[in-house]
matplotlib code that plots the C-alpha trace (Angstrom):
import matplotlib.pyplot as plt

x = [0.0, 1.0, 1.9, -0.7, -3.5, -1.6, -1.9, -5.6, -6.3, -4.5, -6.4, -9.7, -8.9, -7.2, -10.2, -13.0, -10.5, -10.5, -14.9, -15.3, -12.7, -14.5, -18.3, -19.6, -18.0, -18.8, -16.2, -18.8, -22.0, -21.6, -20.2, -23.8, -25.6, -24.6, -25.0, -28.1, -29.5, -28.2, -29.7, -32.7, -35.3, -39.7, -40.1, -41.8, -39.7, -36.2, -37.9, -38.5, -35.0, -33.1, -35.4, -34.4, -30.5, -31.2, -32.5, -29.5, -27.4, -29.4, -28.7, -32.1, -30.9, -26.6, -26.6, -28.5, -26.7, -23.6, -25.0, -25.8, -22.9, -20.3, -22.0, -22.1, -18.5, -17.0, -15.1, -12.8, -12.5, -13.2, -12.3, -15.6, -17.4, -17.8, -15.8, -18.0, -21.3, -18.7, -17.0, -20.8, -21.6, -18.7, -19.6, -22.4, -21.2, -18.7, -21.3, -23.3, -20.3, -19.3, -22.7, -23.4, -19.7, -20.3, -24.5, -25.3, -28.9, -30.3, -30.7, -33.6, -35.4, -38.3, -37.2, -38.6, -38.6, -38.7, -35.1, -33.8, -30.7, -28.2, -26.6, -22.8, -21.8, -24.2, -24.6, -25.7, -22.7, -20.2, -22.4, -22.4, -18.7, -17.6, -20.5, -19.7, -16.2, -15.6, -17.6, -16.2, -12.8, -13.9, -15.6, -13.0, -10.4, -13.4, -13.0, -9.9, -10.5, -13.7, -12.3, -12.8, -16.4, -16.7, -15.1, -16.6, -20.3, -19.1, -18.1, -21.3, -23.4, -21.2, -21.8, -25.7, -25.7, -24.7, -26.0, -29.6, -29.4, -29.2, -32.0, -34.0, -32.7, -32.2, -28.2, -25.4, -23.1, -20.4, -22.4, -21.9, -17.8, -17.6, -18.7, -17.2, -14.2, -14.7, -15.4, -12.7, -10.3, -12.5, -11.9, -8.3, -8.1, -10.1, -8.5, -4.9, -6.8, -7.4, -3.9, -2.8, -5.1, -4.9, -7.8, -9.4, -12.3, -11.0, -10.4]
y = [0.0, 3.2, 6.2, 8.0, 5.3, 3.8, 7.6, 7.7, 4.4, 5.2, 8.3, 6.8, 4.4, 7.0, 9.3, 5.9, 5.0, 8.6, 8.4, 5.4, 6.0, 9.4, 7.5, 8.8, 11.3, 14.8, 15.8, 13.6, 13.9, 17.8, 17.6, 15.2, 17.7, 20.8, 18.8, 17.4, 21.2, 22.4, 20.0, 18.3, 19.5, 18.7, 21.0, 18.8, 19.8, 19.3, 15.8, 14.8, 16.1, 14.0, 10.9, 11.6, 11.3, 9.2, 6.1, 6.6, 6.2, 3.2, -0.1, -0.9, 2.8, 2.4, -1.2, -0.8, 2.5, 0.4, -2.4, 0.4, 2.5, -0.3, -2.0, 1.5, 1.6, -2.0, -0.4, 0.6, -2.8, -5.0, -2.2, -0.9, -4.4, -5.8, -4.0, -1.5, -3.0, -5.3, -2.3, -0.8, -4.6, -4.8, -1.7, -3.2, -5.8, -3.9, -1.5, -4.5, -6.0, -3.1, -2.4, -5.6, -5.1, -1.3, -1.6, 1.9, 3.1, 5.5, 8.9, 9.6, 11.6, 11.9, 10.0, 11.3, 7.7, 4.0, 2.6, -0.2, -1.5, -0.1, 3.3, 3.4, 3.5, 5.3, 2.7, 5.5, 7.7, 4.3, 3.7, 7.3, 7.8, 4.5, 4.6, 8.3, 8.7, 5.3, 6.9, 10.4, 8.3, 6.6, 9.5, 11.6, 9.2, 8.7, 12.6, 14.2, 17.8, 17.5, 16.1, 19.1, 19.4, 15.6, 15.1, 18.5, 16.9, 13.4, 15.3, 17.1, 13.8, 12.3, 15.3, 15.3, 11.6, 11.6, 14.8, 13.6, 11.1, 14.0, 15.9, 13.1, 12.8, 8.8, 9.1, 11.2, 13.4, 11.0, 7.8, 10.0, 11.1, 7.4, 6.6, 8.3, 7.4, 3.8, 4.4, 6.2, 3.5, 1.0, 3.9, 3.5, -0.4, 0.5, 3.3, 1.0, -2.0, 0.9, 2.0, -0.9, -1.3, 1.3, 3.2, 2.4, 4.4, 6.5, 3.3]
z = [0.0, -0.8, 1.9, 1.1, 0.8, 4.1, 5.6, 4.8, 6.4, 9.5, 9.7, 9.4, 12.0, 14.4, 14.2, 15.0, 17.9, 19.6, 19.0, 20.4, 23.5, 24.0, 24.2, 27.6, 28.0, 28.5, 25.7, 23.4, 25.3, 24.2, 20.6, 20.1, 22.0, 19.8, 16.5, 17.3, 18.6, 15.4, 12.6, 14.3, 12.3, 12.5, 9.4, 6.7, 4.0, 6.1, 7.0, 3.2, 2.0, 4.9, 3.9, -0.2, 1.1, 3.8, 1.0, -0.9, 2.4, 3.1, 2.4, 0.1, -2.1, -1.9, -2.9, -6.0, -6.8, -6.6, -8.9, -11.9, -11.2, -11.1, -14.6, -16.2, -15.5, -16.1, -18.8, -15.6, -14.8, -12.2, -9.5, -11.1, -11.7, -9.3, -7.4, -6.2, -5.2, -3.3, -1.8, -0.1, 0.4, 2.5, 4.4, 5.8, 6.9, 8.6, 10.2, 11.3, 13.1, 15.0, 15.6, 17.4, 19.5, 20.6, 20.5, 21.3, 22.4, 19.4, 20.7, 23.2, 20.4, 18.7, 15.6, 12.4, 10.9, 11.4, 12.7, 14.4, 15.8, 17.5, 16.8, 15.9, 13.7, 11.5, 8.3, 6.1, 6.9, 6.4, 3.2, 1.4, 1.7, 0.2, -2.6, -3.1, -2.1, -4.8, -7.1, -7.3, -7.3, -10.6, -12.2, -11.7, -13.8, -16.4, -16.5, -15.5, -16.5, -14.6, -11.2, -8.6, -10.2, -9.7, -6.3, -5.5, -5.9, -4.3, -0.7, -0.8, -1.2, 1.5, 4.0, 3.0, 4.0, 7.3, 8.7, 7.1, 9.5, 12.7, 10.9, 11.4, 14.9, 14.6, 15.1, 17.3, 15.5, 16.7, 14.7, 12.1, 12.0, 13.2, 10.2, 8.1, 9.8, 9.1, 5.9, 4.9, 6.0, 3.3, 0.9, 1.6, 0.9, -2.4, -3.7, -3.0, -5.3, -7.8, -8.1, -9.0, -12.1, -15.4, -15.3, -19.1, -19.0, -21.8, -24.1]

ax = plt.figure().add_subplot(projection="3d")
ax.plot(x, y, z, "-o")
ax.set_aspect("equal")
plt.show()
């Protein structure tokens, strides 16, 4: 692996270890507090927009974005196909594992829809950086002269994912950078398995 996909993995992880050492604490207890008394929102339309980003977050809405986006771009090559359904596949069934270790209480909340399970790490936040963060990856070597617009677009989907899920008050801001964190470090593994292929889109 190279230092900077190694450096990106070791950050991920770094940044999951200091959330999940910092659970219960009142360093935590008032980051969640603030995000939460920031971005809850009842409004109607705030509810429908974090529900629009929330499906794609969700397992039912990122796998089958994976399964289109990764056969549009098999040109790519198998980092694409399968590659990427695998890669947001995979993220669940990391989320699911730490999930059942850690099993966090949801927040004490009204939430604004139907959840279950435990709450870190937040799946949808885990799931829109790898099916984003992979996808602005790929686009961005389909077009290089487009990147920043690309990777520009990818971020934003990523951010919109995980702080849906505090509008919606069904996670803690730290289920959220926990996720992301985790995520990240998949990112890392993919991005190294990328490297090492040509990218062909342009063939």
């Amino acid at each position: 692996m190279s230092l900077r996909h190694l450096g990106l993995a070791a950050s991920g992880f770094a940044v999951f270890l200091l959330v999940l050492a910092a659970l219960g604490t009142p360093l935590q207890a008032g980051f969640d507090a603030t995000l939460s008394h920031w971005l809850y929102d009842r409004r109607p339309f705030m509810v429908t927009l974090a529900l629009l980003f929330g499906w794609a977050g969700s397992f039912s809405g990122s796998v089958p974005i994976a399964l289109a986006a990764g056969w549009l771009l098999r040109r790519a090559g198998r980092i694409a196909w399968p590659g990427l359904p695998v890669l947001v596949v995979a993220s669940w069934l990391v989320n699911a594992a730490i999930k059942f270790v850690v099993n966090r209480p949801r927040p004490a909340l009204e939430h604004l829809m139907s959840v279950q399970g435990p709450s870190f790490p937040s799946g949808h936040a885990m799931a829109a950086m790898t099916l984003f963060g992979a996808l602005g990856w790929l686009l961005g070597r389909r077009w290089p002269h487009a990147r920043v617009a690309v990777v520009t677009v990818a971020a934003a989907l990523v951010l919109a994912g995980g702080l849906a899920r505090l509008v919606l008050g069904v996670h803690y801001g730290s289920d959220v950078l926990a996720g992301y964190a985790v995520g990240t470090v998949l990112l890392a593994v993919y991005f190294h398995l990328g490297a090492r292929a040509p990218a062909r889109l342009h063939r």
